[in-house]
PATIDO-396810 format. One line per field, with one value per atom (N, C-alpha, C): x, y, z; residue in one letter; atom name. Coordinates in nm, 2 decimals. Layout:
<rs>
xx: (X, ...)
yy: (Y, ...)
zz: (Z, ...)
residuo: (a, ...)
atomo: (CA, ...)
</rs>
This chain:
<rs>
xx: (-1.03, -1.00, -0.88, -0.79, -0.64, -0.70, -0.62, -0.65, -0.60, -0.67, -0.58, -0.50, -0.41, -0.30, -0.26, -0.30, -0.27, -0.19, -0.07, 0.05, -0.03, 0.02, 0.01, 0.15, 0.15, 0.29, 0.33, 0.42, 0.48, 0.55, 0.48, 0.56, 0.68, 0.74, 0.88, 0.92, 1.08, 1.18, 1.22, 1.20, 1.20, 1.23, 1.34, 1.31, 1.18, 1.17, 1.05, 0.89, 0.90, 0.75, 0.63, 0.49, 0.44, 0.36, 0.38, 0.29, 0.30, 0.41, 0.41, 0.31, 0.28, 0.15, 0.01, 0.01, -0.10, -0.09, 0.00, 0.04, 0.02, 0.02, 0.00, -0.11, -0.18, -0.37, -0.46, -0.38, -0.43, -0.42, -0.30, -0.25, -0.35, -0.34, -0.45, -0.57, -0.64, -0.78, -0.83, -0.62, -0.68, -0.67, -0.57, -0.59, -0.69, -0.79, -0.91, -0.96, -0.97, -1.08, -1.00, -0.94, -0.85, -0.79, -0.73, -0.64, -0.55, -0.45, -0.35, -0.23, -0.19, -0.13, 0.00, 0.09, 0.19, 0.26, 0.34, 0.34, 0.49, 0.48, 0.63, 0.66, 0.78, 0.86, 0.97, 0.92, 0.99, 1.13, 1.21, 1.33, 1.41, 1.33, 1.41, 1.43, 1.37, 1.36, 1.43, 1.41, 1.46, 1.61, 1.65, 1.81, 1.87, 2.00, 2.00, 2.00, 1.95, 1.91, 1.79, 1.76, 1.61, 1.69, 1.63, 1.63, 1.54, 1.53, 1.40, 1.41, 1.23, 1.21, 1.25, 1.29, 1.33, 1.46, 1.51, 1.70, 1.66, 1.73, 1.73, 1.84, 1.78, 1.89, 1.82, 1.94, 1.92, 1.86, 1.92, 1.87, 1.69, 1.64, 1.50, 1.39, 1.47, 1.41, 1.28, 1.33, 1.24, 1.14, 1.13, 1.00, 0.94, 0.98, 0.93, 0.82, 0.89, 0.83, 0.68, 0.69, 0.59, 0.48, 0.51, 0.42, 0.35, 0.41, 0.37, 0.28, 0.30, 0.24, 0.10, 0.10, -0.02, -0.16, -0.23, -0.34, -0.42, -0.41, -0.41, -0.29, -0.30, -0.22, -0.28, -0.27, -0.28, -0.14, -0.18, -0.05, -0.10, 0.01, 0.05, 0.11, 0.07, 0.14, 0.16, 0.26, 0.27, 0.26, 0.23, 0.25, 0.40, 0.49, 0.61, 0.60, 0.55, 0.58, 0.50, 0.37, 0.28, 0.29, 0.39, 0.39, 0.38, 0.45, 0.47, 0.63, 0.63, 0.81, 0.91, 1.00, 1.10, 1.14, 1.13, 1.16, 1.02, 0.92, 0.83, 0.84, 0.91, 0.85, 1.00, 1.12, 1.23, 1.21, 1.10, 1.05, 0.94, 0.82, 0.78, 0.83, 0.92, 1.00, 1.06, 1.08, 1.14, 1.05, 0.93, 0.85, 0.74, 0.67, 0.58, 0.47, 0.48, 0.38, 0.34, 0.43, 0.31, 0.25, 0.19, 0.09, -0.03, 0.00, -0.13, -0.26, -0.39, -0.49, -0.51, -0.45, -0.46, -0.48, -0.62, -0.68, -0.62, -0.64, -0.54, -0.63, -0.58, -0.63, -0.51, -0.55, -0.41, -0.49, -0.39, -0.43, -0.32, -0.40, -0.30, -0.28, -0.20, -0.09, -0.05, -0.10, -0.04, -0.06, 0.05, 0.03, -0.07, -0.10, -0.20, -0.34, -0.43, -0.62, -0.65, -0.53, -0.60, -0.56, -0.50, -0.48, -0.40, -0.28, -0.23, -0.32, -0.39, -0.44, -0.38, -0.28, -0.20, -0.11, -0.07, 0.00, -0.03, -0.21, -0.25, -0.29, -0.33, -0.38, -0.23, -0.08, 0.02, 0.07, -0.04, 0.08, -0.07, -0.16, -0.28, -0.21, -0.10, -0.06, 0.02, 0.10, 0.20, 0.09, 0.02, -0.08, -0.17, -0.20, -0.25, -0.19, -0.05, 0.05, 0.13, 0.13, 0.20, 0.02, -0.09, -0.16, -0.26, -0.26, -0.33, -0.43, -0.55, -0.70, -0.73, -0.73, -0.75, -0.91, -0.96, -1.10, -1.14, -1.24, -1.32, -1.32, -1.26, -1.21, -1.11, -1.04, -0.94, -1.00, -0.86, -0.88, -0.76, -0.82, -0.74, -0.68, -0.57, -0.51, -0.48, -0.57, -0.52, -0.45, -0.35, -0.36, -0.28, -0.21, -0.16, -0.05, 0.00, 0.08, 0.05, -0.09, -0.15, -0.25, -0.29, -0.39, -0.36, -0.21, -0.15, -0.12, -0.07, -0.03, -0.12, -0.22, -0.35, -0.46, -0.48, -0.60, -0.57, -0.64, -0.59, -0.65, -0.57, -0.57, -0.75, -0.83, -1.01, -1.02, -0.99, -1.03, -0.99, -0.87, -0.85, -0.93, -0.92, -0.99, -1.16, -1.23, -1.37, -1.35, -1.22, -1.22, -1.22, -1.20, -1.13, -1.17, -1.22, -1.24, -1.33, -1.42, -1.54, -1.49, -1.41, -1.31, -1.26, -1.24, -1.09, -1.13, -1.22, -1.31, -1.39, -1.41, -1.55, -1.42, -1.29, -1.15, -1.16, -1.09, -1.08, -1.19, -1.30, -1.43, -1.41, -1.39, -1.39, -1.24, -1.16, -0.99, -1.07, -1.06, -1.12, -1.21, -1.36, -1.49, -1.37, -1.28, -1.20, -1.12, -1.06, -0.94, -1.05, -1.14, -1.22, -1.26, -1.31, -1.33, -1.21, -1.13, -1.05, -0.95, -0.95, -0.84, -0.85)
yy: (2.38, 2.26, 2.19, 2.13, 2.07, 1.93, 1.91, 1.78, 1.67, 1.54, 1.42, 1.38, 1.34, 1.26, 1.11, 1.00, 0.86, 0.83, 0.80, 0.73, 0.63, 0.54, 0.44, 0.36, 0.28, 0.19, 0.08, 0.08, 0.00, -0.14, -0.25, -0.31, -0.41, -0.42, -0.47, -0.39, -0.43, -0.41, -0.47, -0.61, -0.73, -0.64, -0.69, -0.65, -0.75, -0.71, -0.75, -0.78, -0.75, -0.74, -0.64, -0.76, -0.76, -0.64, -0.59, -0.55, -0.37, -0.36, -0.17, -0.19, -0.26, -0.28, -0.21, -0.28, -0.24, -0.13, -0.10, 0.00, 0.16, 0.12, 0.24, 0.21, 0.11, 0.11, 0.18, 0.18, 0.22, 0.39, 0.41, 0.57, 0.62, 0.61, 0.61, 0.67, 0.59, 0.57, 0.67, 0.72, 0.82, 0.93, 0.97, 1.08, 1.14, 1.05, 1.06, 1.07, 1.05, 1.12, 1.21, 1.28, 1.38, 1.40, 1.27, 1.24, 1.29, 1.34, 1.40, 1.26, 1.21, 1.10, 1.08, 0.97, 0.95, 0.78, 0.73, 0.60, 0.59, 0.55, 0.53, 0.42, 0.34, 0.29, 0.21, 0.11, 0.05, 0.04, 0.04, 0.02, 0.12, 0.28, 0.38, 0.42, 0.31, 0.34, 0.24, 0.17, 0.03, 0.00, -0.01, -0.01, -0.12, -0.21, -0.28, -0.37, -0.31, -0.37, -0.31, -0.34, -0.25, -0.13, 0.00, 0.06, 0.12, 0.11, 0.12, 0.23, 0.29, 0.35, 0.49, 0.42, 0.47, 0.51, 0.50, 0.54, 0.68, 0.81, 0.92, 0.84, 0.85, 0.81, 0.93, 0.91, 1.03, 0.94, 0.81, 0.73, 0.73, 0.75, 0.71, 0.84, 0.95, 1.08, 1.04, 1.01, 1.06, 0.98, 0.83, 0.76, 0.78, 0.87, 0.92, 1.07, 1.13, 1.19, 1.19, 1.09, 1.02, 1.00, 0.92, 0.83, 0.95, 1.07, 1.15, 1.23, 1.28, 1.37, 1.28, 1.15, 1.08, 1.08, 1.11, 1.08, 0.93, 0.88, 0.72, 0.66, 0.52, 0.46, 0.32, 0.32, 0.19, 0.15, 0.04, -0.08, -0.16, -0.19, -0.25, -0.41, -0.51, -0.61, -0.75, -0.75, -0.90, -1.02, -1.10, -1.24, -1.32, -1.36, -1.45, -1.56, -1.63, -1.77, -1.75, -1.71, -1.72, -1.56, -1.47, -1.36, -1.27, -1.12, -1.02, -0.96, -0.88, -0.87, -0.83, -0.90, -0.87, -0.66, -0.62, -0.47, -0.40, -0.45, -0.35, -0.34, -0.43, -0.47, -0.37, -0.40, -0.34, -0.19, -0.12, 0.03, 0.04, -0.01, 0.03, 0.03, -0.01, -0.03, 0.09, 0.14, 0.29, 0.42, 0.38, 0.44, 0.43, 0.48, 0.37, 0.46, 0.62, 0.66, 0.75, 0.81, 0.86, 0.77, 0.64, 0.53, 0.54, 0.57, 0.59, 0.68, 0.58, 0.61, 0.67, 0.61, 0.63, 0.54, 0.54, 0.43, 0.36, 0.27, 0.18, 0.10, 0.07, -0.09, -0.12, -0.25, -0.31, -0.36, -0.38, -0.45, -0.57, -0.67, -0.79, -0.82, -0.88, -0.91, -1.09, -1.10, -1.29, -1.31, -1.41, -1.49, -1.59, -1.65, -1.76, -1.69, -1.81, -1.74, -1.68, -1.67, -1.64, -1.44, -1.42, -1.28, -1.19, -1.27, -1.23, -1.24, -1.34, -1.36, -1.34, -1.43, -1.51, -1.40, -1.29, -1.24, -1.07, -1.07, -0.99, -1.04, -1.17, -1.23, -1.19, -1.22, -1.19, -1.05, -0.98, -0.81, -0.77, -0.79, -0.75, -0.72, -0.86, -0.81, -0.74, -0.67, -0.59, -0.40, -0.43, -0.27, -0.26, -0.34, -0.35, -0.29, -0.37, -0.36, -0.22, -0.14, -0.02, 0.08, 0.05, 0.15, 0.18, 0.14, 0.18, 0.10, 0.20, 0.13, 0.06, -0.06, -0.10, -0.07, -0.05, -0.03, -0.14, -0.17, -0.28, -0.28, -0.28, -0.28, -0.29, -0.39, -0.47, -0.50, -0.53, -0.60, -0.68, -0.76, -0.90, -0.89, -0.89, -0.88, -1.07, -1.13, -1.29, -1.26, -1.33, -1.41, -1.28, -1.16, -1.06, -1.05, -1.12, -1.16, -1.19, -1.29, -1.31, -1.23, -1.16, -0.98, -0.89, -0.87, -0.77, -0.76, -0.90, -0.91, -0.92, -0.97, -0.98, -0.91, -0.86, -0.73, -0.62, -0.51, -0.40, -0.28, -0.21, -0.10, -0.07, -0.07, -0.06, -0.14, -0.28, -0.41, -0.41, -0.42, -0.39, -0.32, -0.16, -0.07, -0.13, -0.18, -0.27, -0.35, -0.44, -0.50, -0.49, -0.36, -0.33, -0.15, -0.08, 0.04, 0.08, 0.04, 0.00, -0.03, -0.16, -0.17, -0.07, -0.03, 0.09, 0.22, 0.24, 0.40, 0.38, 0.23, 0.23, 0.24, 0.15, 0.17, 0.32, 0.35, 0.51, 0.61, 0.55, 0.63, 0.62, 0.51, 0.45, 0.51, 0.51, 0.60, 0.69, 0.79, 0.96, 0.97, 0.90, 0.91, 0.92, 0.78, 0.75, 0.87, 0.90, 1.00, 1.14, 1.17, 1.33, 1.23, 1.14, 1.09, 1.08, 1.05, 1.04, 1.17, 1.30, 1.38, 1.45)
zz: (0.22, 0.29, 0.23, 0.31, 0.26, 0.18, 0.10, 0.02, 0.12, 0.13, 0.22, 0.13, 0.17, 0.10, 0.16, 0.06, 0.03, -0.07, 0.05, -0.08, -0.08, -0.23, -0.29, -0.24, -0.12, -0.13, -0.18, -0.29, -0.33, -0.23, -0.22, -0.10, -0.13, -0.28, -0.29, -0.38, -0.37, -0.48, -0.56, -0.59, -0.64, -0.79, -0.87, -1.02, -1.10, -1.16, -1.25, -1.18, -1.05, -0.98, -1.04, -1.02, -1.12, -1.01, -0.89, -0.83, -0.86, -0.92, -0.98, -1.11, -1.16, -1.24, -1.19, -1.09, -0.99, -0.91, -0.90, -0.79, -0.94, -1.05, -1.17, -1.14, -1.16, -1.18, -1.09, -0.94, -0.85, -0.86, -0.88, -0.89, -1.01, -1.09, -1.21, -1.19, -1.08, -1.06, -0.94, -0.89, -0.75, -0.82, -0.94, -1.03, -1.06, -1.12, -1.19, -1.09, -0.98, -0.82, -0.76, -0.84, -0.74, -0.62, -0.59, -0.47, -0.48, -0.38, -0.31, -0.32, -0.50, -0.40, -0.47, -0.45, -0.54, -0.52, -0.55, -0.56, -0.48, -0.36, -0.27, -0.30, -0.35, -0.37, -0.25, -0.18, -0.06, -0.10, -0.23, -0.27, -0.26, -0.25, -0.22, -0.06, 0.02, 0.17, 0.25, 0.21, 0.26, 0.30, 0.44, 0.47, 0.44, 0.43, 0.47, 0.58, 0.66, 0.81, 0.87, 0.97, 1.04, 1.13, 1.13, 1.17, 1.25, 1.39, 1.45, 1.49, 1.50, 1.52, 1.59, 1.73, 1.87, 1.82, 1.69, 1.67, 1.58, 1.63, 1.55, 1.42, 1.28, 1.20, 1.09, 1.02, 0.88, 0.80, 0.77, 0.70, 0.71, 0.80, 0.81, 0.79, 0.84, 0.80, 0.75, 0.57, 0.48, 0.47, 0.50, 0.53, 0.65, 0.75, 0.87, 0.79, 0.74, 0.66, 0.59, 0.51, 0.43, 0.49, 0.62, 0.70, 0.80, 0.84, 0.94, 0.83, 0.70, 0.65, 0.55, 0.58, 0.55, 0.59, 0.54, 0.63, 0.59, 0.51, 0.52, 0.41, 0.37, 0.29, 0.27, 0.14, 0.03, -0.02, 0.07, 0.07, -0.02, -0.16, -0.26, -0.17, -0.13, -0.09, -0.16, -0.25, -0.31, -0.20, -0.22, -0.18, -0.24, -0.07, -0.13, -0.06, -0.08, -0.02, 0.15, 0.09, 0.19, 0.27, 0.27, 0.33, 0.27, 0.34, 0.24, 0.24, 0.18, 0.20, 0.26, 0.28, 0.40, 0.35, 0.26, 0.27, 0.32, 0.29, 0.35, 0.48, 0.54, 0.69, 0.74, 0.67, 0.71, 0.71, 0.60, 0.60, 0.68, 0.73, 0.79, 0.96, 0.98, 1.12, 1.17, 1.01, 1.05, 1.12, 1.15, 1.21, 1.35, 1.38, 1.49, 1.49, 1.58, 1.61, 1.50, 1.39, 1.29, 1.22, 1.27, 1.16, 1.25, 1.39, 1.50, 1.46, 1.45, 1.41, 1.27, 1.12, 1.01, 0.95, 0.86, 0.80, 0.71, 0.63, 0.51, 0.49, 0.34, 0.28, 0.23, 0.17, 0.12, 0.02, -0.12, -0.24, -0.26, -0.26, -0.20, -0.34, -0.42, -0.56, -0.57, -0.62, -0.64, -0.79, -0.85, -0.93, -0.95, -0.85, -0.83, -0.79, -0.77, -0.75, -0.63, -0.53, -0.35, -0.40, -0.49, -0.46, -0.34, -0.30, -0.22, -0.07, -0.07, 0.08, 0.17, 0.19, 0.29, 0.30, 0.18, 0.27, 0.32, 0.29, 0.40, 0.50, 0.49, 0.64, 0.77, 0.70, 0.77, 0.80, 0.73, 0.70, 0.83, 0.85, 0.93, 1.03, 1.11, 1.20, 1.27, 1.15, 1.20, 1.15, 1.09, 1.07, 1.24, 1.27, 1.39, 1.52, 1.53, 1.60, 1.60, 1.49, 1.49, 1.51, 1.51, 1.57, 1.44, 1.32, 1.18, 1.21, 1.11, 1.13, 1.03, 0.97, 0.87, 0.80, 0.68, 0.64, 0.55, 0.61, 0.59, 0.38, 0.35, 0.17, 0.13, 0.09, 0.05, -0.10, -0.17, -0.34, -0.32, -0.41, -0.42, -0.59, -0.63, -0.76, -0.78, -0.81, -0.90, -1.05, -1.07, -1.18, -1.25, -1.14, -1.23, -1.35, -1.34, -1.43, -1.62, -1.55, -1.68, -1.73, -1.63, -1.63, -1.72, -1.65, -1.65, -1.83, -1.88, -2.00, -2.10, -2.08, -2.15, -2.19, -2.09, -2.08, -2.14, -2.13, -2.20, -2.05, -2.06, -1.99, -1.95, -2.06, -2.08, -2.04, -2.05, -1.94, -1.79, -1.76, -1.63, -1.56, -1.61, -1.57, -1.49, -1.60, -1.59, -1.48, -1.51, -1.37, -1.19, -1.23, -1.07, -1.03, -1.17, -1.12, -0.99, -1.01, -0.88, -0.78, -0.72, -0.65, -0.59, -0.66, -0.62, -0.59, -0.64, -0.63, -0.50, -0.49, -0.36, -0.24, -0.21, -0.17, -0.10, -0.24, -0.17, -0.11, -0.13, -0.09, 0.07, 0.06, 0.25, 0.32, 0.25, 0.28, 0.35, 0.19, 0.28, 0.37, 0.37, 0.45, 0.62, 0.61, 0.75, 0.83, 0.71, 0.70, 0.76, 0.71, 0.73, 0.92, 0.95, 1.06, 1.20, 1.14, 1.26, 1.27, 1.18, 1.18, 1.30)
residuo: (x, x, x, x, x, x, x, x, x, x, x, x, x, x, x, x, x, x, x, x, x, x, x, x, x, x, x, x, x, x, x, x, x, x, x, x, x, x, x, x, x, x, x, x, x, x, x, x, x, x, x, x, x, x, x, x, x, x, x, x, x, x, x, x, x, x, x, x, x, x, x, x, x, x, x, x, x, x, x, x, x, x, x, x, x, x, x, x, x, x, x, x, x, x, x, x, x, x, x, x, x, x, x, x, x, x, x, x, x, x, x, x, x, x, x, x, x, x, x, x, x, x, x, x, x, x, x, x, x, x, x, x, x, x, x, x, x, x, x, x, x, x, x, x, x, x, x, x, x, x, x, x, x, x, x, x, x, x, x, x, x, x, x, x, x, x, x, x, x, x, x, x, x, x, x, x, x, x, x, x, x, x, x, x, x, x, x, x, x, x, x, x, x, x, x, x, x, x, x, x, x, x, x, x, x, x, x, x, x, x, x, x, x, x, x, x, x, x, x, x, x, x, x, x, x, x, x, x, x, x, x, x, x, x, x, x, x, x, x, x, x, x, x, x, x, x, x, x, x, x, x, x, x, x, x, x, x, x, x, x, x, x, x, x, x, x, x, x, x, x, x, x, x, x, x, x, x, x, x, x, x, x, x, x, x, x, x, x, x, x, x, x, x, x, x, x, x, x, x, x, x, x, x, x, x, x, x, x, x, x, x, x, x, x, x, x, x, x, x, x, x, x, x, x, x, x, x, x, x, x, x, x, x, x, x, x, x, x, x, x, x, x, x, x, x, x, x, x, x, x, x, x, x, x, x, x, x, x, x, x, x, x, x, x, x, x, x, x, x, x, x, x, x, x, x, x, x, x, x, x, x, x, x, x, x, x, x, x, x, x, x, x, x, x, x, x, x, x, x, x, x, x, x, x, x, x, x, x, x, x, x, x, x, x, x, x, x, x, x, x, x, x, x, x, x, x, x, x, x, x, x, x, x, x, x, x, x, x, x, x, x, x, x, x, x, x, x, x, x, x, x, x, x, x, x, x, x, x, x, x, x, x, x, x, x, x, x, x, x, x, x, x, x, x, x, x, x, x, x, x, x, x, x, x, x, x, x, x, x, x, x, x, x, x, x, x, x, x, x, x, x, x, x, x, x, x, x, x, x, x, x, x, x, x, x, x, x, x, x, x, x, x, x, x, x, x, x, x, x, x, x, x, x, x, x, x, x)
atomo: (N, CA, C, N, CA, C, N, CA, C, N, CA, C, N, CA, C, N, CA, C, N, CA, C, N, CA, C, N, CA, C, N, CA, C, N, CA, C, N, CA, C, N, CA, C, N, CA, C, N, CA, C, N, CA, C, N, CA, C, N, CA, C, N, CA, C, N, CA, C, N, CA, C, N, CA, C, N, CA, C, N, CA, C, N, CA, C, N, CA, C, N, CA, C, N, CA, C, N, CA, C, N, CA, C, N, CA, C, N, CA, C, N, CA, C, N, CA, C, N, CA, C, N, CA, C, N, CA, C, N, CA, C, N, CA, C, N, CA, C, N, CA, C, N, CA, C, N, CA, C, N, CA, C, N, CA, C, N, CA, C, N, CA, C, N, CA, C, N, CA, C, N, CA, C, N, CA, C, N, CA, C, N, CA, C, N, CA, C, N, CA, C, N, CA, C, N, CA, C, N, CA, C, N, CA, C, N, CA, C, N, CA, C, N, CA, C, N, CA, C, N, CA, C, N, CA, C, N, CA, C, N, CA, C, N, CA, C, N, CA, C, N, CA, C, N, CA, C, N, CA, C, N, CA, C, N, CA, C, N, CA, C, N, CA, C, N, CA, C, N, CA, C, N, CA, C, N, CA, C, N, CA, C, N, CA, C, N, CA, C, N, CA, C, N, CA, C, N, CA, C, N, CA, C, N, CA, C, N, CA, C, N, CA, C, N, CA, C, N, CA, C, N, CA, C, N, CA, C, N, CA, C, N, CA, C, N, CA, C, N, CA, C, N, CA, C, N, CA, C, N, CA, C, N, CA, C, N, CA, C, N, CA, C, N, CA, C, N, CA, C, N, CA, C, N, CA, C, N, CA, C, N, CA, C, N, CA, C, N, CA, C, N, CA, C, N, CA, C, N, CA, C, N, CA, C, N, CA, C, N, CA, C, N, CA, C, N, CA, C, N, CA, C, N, CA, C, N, CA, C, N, CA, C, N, CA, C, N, CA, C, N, CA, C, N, CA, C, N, CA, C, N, CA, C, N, CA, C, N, CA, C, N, CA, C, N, CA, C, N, CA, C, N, CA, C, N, CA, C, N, CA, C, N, CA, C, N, CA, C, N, CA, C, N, CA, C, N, CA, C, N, CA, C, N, CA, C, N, CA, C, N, CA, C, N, CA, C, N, CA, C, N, CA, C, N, CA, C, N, CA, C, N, CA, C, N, CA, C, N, CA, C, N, CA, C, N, CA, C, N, CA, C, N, CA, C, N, CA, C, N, CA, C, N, CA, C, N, CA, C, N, CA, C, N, CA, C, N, CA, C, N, CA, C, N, CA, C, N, CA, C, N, CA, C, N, CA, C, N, CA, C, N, CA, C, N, CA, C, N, CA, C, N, CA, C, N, CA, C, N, CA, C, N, CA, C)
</rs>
């Protein structure tokens, strides 16, 4: 039977973002359950303008790629000022119908205690809008910054492995369901 494959997406480019932190924790944890996976990087996709979908562009190829040969995806989404980031939104545009009927969660990223709420409450509705099934399991990353610096890799892990394992349990269960 083929392995499913869930990118891990990275949703800025921002230098010093604290959310490739998380976006390794997560990768980590799909290793160790033998996921099919690898960590996409919105900074290597990202145009400087939107390129939609409906436009044959070479530029977009490769994240057309990505997205068709997925069978779900875990979106890495920091929180900026209530949202999420102007590049994710500019990469995911580059696509439409390979996101139709493929499950996701998002791991929302904040400095502060909501964990990137606010800006999966806003990213909801453009996963909706392009046709993805969202699964009832989201993680909230608070306080990453001071986490990230403090803890130790054995700590983290305690914090969120459960999380993340129960996460991807619901990915695949989705992914073997809707193929």
């Amino acid at each position: 039977m083929k392995k499913i494959y869930i990118p891990i997406i990275l949703g800025t480019g921002r230098k010093g973002r604290q959310s490739e932190q998380v976006a390794k924790l997560i990768f980590r944890h799909a290793k160790k359950l033998n996921i099919k996976t690898e960590i996409i990087d919105v900074k290597n996709y990202a145009s400087k303008f939107t390129i939609p979908s409906w436009i044959e562009d070479k530029r977009t190829a490769p994240w057309k790629k990505i997205a068709q040969s997925a069978n779900a995806f875990f979106w890495i989404v920091p929180e900026y000022n209530h949202g999420y980031p102007g590049e994710l939104k500019n990469v995911i545009d580059q696509a439409f119908s390979e996101y139709r009927d493929k499950p996701c969660s998002i791991a929302g990223v904040s400095n502060g205690g909501f964990g990137g709420t606010r800006a999966i409450e806003s990213f909801l509705h453009v996963l909706g809008a392009i046709g993805m099934i969202l699964i009832p399991k989201q993680i909230n990353f608070s306080f990453v910054e001071k986490d990230f610096s403090e803890m130790s890799e054995k700590e983290l892990d305690e914090k969120y492995s459960k999380k993340i394992k129960e996460t991807f349990a619901v990915l695949i269960e989705y992914s073997n369901k809707l193929k």
